[in-house]
Steps between C-alpha positions, in 0.01 A plus 500: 500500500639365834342524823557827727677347749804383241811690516451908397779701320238796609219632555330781250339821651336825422532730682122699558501875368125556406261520799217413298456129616560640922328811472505657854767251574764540291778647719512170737583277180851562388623362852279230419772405182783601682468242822408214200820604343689468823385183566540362176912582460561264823484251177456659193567802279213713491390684107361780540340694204462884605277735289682804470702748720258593769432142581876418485590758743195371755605106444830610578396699852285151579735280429757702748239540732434097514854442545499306104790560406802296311577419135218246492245801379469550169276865395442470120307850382173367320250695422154269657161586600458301814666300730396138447780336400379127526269638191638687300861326531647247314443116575792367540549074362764291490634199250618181597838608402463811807469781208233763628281700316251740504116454366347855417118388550232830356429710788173691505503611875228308640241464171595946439418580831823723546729654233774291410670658206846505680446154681430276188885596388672345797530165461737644189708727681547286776666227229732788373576602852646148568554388210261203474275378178168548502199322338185711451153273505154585343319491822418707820676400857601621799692350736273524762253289307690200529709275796751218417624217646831469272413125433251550214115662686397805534183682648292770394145611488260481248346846628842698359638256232140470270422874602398659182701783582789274485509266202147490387637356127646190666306211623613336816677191320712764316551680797630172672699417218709882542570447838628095431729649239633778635537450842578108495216378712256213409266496760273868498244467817207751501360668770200709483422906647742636683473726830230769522727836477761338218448773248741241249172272434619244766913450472550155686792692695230628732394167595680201379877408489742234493716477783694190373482250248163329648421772758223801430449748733128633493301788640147372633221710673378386801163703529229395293338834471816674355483485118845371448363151684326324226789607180768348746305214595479402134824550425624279803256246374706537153813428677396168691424344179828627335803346413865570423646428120577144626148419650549549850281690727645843673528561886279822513567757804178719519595765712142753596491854342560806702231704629330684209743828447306793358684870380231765435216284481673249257546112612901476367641165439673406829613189436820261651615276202675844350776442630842489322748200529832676470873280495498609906166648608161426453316861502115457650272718502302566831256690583448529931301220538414179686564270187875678426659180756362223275633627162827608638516113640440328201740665312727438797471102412545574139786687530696416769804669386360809423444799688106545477430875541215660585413814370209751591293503153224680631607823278627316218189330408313827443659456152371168473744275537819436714852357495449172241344771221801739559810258450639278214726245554796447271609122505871404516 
C-alpha cells in the first residue's frame, strides 16, 4: 500500500444523501464535498459515486456552485448508505512491477453500528467501474483504521483492530499477519484508545499519521483535566519508543487538540491529523481555534509543495468524522 503522499490517479468520494449521520445539519454538507472536490482536480481526477437521481441532480448544483468543474470529475451512480469513502472504499496496493489493485477488506460499519447492506458491495463495483482486479480477504478493515508509510510500517490501534465487533475470531498475530500480506508492510505499530467522541472504536486517523517516511504527526492534549489527556499521552509514549521497518526512531510532531467541540450535548471528535494528502492540496480540517496555526505549520514543512488548505470542519464532524474518512486515494 504506498504512502498518501505518492502520486494519486484520484481520489474516491461519496457523495452524502442520508441525513442520518448530520441530523439538524445536513443541508450545510454537500458544499462540504463539493469545495474538497474543487480542490482536489488542481491535481487529480476526482470519483465520485452518486446514490441515485436526487443526489445526482444536488452534486451536480454543488459542484456548479463551487466552481468544480472540468473532465477531471467522474459521477458513477452507486447505490451506498453513507458517505465514508475511506471505509467503505477499496484499498488500493501496488506491485513492484507498478500493477494496482484493489483489496475488498469485510465491512461491518463500525462493529453494526449503521446499516451497511449497500456499502459492503463497493469495493466490487468500484473494480468493474475501472476495470481493476480485486482480492477479497477474510477479515474486517477500514481504511481509517490504519496509516502507512509506503516503506513497509503501519499504525493502528489496538482499541478498533482487536474490537470484538471487528474480528473477534482472529487473534492479534493473525490479524498482523493479514495486514503484512495484503498490504505489503512488515512493521504493524499499535497504539492504544483513540479520541473520546470517535464512534469507530478509536481509528488512528483521528490522532496519528505519517507525514513522511520517518515523520508522524500527532494530536496531544494539553489540559490534564480533559479526558482525552491521559489516552494521548500513552499513545505519544508508544511513539517515542517506536521505530520504522529498518530500526530507526521517527521525528514525532505533536501538535495540541482543539478546544473540546460539542453538538447537542455530544463531545464530537475534532481532531487535526484528518486531513487528506491529495497530488496538490493537503485538505485540514479546522475548527476556529487557537491551535488551527500549529497544525496548518507542520504540514507546511511536510509539504512544501503543496497547497495546505484549511477547511471549517466544525459542521462536518457532527457526523463523526471529517475529510481523511471521506476520501480514497487511487495510486498511479
Amino acid at each position: 500500500m504506498p504512502a498518501e503522499w505518492e502520486p494519486h490517479a484520484a481520489t474516491w468520494l461519496t457523495w452524502p444523501h442520508d441525513e442520518a449521520h448530520w441530523p439538524g445539519l445536513f443541508e450545510k454538507i454537500p458544499p462540504i464535498w463539493a469545495r474538497i472536490t474543487k480542490e482536489l482536480i488542481a491535481g487529480e481526477d476526482v470519483h465520485i459515486l452518486i446514490h441515485d437521481t436526487k443526489t445526482e441532480k444536488i452534486a451536480e448544483k454543488e459542484l456548479k456552485d463551487a466552481g468544480a468543474t472540468g473532465d477531471r470529475i467522474h459521477l458513477h451512480r452507486v447505490l451506498n448508505n453513507f458517505s465514508w469513502a475511506r471505509d467503505h472504499g477499496p484499498i488500493f496496493v501496488k506491485n513492484a512491477n507498478g500493477d494496482v489493485r484493489i483489496t475488498h477488506w469485510m465491512y461491518n460499519a463500525w462493529g453494526e453500528k449503521w446499516m451497511y447492506d449497500m456499502d459492503e458491495h463497493i469495493p466490487s463495483i468500484v473494480s468493474k467501474l475501472i476495470d481493476m482486479p480485486e482480492t477479497r480477504i477474510p477479515m474486517v478493515l477500514e481504511g481509517g483504521s490504519i496509516d502507512v508509510n509506503g516503506k513497509g510500517s503501519l499504525l493502528t490501534t489496538t482499541s478498533c483492530l482487536l474490537h470484538k465487533n471487528r474480528n473477534p475470531q482472529l487473534k492479534k498475530n493473525q490479524i498482523e499477519q493479514h495486514l503484512k500480506e495484503h498490504l505489503g508492510v512488515t512493521n504493524v505499530l499499535w497504539l492504544g484508545d483513540g479520541i473520546v467522541g470517535d464512534d469507530t472504536n478509536g481509528h488512528i486517523d483521528d490522532m496519528t499519521r505519517f507525514i513522511g517516511e520517518k515523520e508522524i504527526f500527532t494530536v496531544i492534549e494539553e489540559n490534564k483535566d480533559d479526558e482525552n489527556h491521559a489516552p494521548l499521552k500513552a499513545n505519544l509514549d508508544l511513539l517515542k519508543e517506536m521505530t520504522d521497518q529498518d530500526g530507526n526512531p521517527f521525528m514525532i510532531h505533536a501538535v495540541p487538540m482543539p478546544a473540546p467541540l460539542f453538538h447537542e450535548g455530544i463531545r464530537l471528535p475534532a481532531s487535526y491529523s484528518n486531513f487528506y494528502i491529495g497530488n496538490a492540496v493537503v485538505l485540514l480540517p479546522v475548527f476556529n481555534d487557537l491551535h488551527d496555526s500549529e497544525a496548518i505549520n507542520v504540514l507546511k514543512k511536510a509539504f512544501p509543495t503543496r497547497k495546505i488548505v484549511p477547511i471549517d470542519a466544525r459542521d462536518l464532524v457532527w457526523g463523526f468524522g471529517a475529510f481523511h474518512c471521506v476520501t480514497q486515494q487511487q495510486p498511479t
